[in-house]
N, C-alpha and C positions, 0 to 999 in steps of 0.2 A: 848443520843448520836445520837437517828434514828432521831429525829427531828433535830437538827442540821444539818445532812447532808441533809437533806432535805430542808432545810429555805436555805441552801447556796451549791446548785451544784455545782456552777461553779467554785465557789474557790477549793471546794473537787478535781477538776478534773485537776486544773492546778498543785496543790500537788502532785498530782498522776504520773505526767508528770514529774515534776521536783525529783520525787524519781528515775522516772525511768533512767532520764538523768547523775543521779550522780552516780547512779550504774553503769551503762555503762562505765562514762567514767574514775570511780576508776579500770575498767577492764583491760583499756588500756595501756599498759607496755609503760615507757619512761625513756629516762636517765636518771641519778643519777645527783640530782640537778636541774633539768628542769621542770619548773610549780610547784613549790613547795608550792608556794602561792596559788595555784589554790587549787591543792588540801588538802589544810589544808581546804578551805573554802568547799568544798563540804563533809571534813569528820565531819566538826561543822555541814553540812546541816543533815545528817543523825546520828547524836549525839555521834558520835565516835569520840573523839577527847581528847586529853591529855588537864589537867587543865590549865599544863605550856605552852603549846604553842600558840605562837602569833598568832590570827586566825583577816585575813581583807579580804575585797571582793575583787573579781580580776575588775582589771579598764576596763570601759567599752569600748567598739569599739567607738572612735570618729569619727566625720563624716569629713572627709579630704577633699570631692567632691566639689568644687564651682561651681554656672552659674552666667553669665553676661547675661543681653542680652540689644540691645542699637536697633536706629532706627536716622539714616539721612538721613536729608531731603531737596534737592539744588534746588535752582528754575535755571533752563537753559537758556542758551543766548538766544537760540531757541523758548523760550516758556511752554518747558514740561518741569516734575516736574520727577526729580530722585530722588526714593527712595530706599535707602538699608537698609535691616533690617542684624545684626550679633548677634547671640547666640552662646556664649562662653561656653561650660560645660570642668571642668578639674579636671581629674582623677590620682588621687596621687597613679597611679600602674606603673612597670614598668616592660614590658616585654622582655627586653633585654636578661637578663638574664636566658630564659624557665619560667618566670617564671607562674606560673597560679590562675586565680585570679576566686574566683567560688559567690564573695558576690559582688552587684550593688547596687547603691544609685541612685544618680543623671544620671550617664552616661549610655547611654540604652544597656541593657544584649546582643542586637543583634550584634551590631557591636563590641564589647567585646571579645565575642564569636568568631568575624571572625579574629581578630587581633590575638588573641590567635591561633587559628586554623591554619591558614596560616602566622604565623609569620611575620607579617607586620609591617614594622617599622614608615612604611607612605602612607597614602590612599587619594588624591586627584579625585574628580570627582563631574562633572557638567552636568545640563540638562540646556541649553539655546533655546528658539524662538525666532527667530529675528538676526537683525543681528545690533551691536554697532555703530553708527554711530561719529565716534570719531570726523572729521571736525564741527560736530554739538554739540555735547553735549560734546565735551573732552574725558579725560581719566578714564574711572571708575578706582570702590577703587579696582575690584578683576575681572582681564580681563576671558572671555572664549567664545570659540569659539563655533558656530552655531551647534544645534544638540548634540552630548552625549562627552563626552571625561573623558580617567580615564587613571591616571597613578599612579603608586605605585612602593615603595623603598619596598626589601623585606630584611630578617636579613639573615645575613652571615650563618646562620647556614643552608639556605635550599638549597639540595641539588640538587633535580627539580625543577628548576624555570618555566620553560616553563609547566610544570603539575601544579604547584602551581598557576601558573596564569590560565591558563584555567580551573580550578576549581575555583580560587576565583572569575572570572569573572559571571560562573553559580552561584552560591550562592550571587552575589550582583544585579543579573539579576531578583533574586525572592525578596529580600528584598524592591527594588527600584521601580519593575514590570515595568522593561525594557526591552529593547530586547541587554541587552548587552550579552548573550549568543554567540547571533552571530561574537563576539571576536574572532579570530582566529589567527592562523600566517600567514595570506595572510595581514593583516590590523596591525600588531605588529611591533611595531620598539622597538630600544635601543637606546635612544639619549644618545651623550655624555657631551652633552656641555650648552644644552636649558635647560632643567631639572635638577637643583641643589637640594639637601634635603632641606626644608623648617624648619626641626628642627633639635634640638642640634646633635651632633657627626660627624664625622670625615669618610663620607663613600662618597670612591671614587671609588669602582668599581661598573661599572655600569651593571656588567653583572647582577644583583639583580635587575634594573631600567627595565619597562616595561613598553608602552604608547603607547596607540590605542584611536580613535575618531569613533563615528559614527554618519557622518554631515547629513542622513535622519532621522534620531529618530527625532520622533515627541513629546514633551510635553506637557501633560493632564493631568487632575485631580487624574489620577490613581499613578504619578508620583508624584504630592505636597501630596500626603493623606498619605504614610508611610514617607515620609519627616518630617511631623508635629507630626508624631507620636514619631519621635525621641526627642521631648522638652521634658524636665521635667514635665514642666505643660502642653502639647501638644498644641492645641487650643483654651482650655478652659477659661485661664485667659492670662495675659501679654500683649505683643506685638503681640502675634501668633493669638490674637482675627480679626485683621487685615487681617490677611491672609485669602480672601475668592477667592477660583478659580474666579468664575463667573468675577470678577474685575480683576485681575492679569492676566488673560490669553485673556482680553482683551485691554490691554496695546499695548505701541509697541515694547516693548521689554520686556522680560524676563527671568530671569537666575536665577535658585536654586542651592546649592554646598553643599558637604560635607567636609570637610581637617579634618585630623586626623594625627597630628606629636608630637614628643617628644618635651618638655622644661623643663629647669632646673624649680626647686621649691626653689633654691634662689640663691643669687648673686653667691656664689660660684660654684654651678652647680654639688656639692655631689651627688647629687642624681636628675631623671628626674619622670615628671609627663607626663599624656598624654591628650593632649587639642584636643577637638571636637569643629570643629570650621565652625557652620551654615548658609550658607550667602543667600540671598534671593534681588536681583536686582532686580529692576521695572521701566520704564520710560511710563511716564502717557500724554497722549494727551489730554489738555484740550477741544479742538475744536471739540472731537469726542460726548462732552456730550451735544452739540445743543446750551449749554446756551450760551447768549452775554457777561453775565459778563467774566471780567478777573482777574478770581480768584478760589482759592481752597482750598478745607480742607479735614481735615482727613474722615469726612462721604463722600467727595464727589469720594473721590479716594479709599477708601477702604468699603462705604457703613457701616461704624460700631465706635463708640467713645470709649475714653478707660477710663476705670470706675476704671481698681486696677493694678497692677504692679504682676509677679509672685508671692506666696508666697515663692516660692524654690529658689527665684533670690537674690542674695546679689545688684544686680546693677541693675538698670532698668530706662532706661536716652531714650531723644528724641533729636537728635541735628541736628538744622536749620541752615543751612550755610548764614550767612549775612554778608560774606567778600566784598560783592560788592554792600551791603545795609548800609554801616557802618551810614548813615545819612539820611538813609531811604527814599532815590530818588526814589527806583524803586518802593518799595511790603510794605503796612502794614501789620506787623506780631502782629496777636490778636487770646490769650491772651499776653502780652509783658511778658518776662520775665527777670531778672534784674542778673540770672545768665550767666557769658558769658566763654567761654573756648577758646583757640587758640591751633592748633595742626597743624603739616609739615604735609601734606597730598601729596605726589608724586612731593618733592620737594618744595612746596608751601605755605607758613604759612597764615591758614586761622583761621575765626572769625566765633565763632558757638554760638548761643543762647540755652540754657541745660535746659531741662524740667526734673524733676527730679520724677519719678512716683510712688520712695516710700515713698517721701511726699509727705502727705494726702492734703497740703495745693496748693499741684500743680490743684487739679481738684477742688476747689471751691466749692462754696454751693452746687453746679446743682451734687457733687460727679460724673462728666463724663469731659473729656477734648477732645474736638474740636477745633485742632490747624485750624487756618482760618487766607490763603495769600490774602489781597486784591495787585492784580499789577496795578501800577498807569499807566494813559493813557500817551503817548508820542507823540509828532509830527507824524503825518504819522503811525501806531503801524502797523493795517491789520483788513478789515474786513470780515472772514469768517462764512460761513453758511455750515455747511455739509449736503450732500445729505440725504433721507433716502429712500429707496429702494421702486423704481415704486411708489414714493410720488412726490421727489422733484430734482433738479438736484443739482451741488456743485454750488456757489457761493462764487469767491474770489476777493476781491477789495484793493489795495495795493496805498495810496499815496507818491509818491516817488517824490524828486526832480533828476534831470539827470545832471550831467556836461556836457559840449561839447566835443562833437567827444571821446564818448565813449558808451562803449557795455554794453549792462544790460540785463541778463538772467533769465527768473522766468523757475524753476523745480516744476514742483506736479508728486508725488509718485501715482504710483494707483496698484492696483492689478485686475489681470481676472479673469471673474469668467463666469459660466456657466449661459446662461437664459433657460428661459421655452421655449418649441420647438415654443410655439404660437408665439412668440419675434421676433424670425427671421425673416428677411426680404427675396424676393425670392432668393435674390443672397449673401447668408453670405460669402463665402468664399471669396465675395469682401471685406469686413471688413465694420465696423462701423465709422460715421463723428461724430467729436467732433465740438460744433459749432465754429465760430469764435472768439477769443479776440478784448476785446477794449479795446483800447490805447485813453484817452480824455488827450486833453493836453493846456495850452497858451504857445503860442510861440509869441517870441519876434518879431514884426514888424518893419521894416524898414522907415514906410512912418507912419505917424500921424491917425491913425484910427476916422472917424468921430462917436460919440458915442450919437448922436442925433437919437432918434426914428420919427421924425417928418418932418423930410426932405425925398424929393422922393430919391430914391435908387434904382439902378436895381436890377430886381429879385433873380438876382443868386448870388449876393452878400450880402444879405440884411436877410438871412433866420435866424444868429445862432447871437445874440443878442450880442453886442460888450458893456463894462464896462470898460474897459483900453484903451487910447488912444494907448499906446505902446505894444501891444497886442495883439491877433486874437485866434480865438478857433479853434480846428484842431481836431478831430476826424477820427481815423485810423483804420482798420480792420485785421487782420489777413488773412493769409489762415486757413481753415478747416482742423482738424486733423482728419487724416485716423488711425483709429486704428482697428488692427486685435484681436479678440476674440478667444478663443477655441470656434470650430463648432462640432457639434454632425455627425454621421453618418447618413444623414437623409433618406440612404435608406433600413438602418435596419428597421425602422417602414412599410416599405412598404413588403419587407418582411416575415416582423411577421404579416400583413394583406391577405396575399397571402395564408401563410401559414394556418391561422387560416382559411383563410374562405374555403380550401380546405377540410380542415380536417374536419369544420362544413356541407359542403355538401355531404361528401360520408356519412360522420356518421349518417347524417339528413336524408340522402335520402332514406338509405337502410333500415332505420326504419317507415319511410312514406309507402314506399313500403310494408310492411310488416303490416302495419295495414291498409291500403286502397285498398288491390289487392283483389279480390274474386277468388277464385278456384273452379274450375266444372274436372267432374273425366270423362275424352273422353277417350272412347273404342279404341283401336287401329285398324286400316284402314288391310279388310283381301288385302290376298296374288292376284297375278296374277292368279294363276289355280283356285283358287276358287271363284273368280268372272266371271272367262269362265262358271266356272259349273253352278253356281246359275244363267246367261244368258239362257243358253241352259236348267235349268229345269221348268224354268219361259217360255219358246216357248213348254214345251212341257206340262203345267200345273202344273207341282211340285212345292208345296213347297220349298225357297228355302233353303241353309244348316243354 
């Protein structure tokens, strides 16, 4: 028997566990008729058990939790490339009720925890940089506004709202590591009318509704890192492999979200579950990456290719919008794929190409998928070169044709930013010259242009090479644009020169002094009366004192 336990600890020890677990919870008094089945199985476990009774195991916990997670992808009128990534996790608990739920699968323990906690019935909140540019890129799938914003529906049962919210506010301020602490009632409103529930039930007073923004939070890395830690599979595998700061926070826009609301768990609506619903917006500037081509992929916008699909994900889809590629004028889409989906998108019925990533036959031999847009060239498209910093300057070239007697306005976005003090020129607070624009253009002639190089010509007509008899070349210039920079304080340096070099000469000096002086030890000089006396004993031959 010693050798036995020995050749197998580990079994010995889970035995020991499971004695100890059925003793326990034969201790635990319960109703008459409740678990009755349970415990006939734990009195077969420890051999106590009548011959005649029916002894089955009890059925195990099933896993109720699902995720989705999907990723679309629209190429813009504009140029740039939106991407939204959404991960659905949904948790078949329902807190309506009090009620508390202490076991987690799929949905993270943390936010569980706060729902519970503070009796939430619905928790909206977003961290956005940048600001949507709708005339340009439209209407995204999940609008929000610049900087932090959270509102939440809270249950009928609480009875300080306004405590309840300034506490859930500090506790989502350390999960998110925001500064949404700074929530107050100076920034708090009660909308009645903007803010509807986003899930199932029937709540219309809104003294439970609470909605604060704050448009300076800044968005960093510190911000997507317990974001991603709220996946199932976090980072590691899926769609989430995608998500790298370094790319995203280089975009021109950005917005990460949390929504957590109720929905039915089926048509009926018997009973509600609770959906975690992760959204992740990106709008991507292809002109910021230097290159000429006009084209992109998944390495060139997220820096990383996707090799597996979650394994926690029942769904795991990539969908390219080619509603307005239906015959493929604008972008080649490679690799092609031959499944297609159409969906109402904000009124809209659009045409999406589905990559589907937990089939294995979606990533091909190379087992990694690099979705790759070539956009085909057009009449006139644009050619830009971007600056790169004390290299090069910008470079924009645009072929248009113009109608008559009409206005045409080119906009470039720019931002300020600070130079090095040497940069300045003597007079900054005059501001900086942008140089001039050229406008090259033919313009239609009146009179028959001679287009012979070999006939005399006067000089001043003769200089810009004429091809079109009905034609002439016209080159125009601009004014110079004055633009003002932020200027430093430039006579704090002068100063902190002042000051330093003050402080270095008394400090220097009285230690110079102090090792360069010599000291001699001088008697002090006698009195009046006794240099009378020492006269008079000197005339009379004494010694004097």
């Amino acid at each position: 028997m010693a050798s036995y336990w020995n050749r197998n600890p580990i079994r010995v020890f889970v035995f020991l566990i499971l004695t100890v677990f059925v003793v326990v919870r034969s201790n635990i008094p319960s109703t008459p008729g409740e678990g009755a089945e349970e415990r006939r199985w734990e009195a077969s476990q420890v051999g106590d058990v009548d011959p005649g009774m029916s002894v089955a195991p009890p059925h195990p916990h099933t896993n109720t939790d699902s995720f989705q997670e999907e990723l679309v992808v629209r190429p813009l009128h504009s140029g740039d490339i939106y991407a939204s990534f959404q991960f659905r996790t949904v948790w078949e608990a329902d807190f309506s009720r009090g009620n508390k739920v202490s076991h987690y699968q799929l949905f993270p323990k943390s936010l569980g925890q706060v729902i519970s906690k503070f009796s939430v019935r619905e928790l909206h909140i977003s961290f956005t940089q940048g600001y949507w540019r709708t005339m340009q890129w439209g209407q995204p799938f999940l609008p929000s506004p610049p900087g932090a914003e959270l509102w939440v529906w809270f249950q009928d049962s609480v009875t300080d709202v306004d405590g309840t919210w300034k506490e859930l506010t500090n506790v989502l301020s350390g999960i998110f590591c925001a500064s949404l602490n700074f929530i107050d009632s100076t920034n708090t409103v009660q909308p009645s009318a903007a803010f509807k529930p986003l899930g199932v039930g029937n709540v219309t007073d809104h003294r439970f509704l609470r909605y604060a923004t704050l448009p300076r939070e800044i968005v960093c890395t510190e911000n997507l890192t317990p974001w991603k830690k709220l996946l199932p599979c976090g980072s590691k595998a899926g769609l989430a492999v995608l998500l790298k700061s370094e790319k995203l926070f280089h975009s021109s826009f950005h917005s990460q979200a949390v929504h957590i609301r109720p929905i039915c768990q089926d048509q009926r609506c018997k009973s509600t579950s609770l959906e975690l619903r992760q959204t992740l917006n990106a709008v991507f500037d292809l002109h910021t990456s230097g290159q000429a081509k006009r084209e992109w992929s998944l390495f060139k916008m997220f820096s990383r290719t996707l090799t597996e699909a979650c394994p926690l994900a029942s769904s795991s889809k990539i969908y390219i919008d080619i509603t307005d590629n239906s015959q493929g004028e604008q972008f080649e889409l490679s690799p092609a794929s031959s499944l297609l989906s159409q969906a109402v998108v904000l009124g809209d019925r659009r045409t999406f190409s589905v990559y589907d990533l937990t089939d294995q036959a979606t990533f091909g031999s190379t087992r990694s998928l690099n979705l790759l847009i070539r956009l085909k060239s057009t009449d006139g498209y644009i050619h830009y070169q971007p600056s790169k910093d004390r290299l090069r300057p910008h470079l924009l070239e645009m072929l248009v044709q113009l109608p008559p007697n009409s206005a045409t306005e080119v906009t470039v976005e720019f931002e300020r930013a600070l130079l090095k003090w040497t940069e300045y020129t003597p007079d900054p607070n005059h501001g900086f010259y942008v140089g001039s624009s050229v406008i090259s253009s033919l313009v239609p002639s009146t009179v028959a242009t001679n287009t012979s190089i070999t006939q005399e010509q006067p000089l001043f007509s003769s200089f810009f090479p004429c091809k079109e008899e009905l034609s002439y070349f016209v080159r125009v210039y601009t004014e110079p644009l004055l633009v003002n920079l932020p200027t430093p304080d430039f006579s704090m340096p002068y100063n902190v020169i002042c000051l330093t070099c003050t402080v270095v000469a008394v400090g220097y000096g009285s230690l110079y002094n102090l090792l360069t002086r010599s000291f001699q030890i001088e008697e002090p000089s006698p009195g009046l009366a006794k240099r009378i006396a020492n006269v008079i004993r000197r005339m009379r031959g004494v010694p004097p004192l």
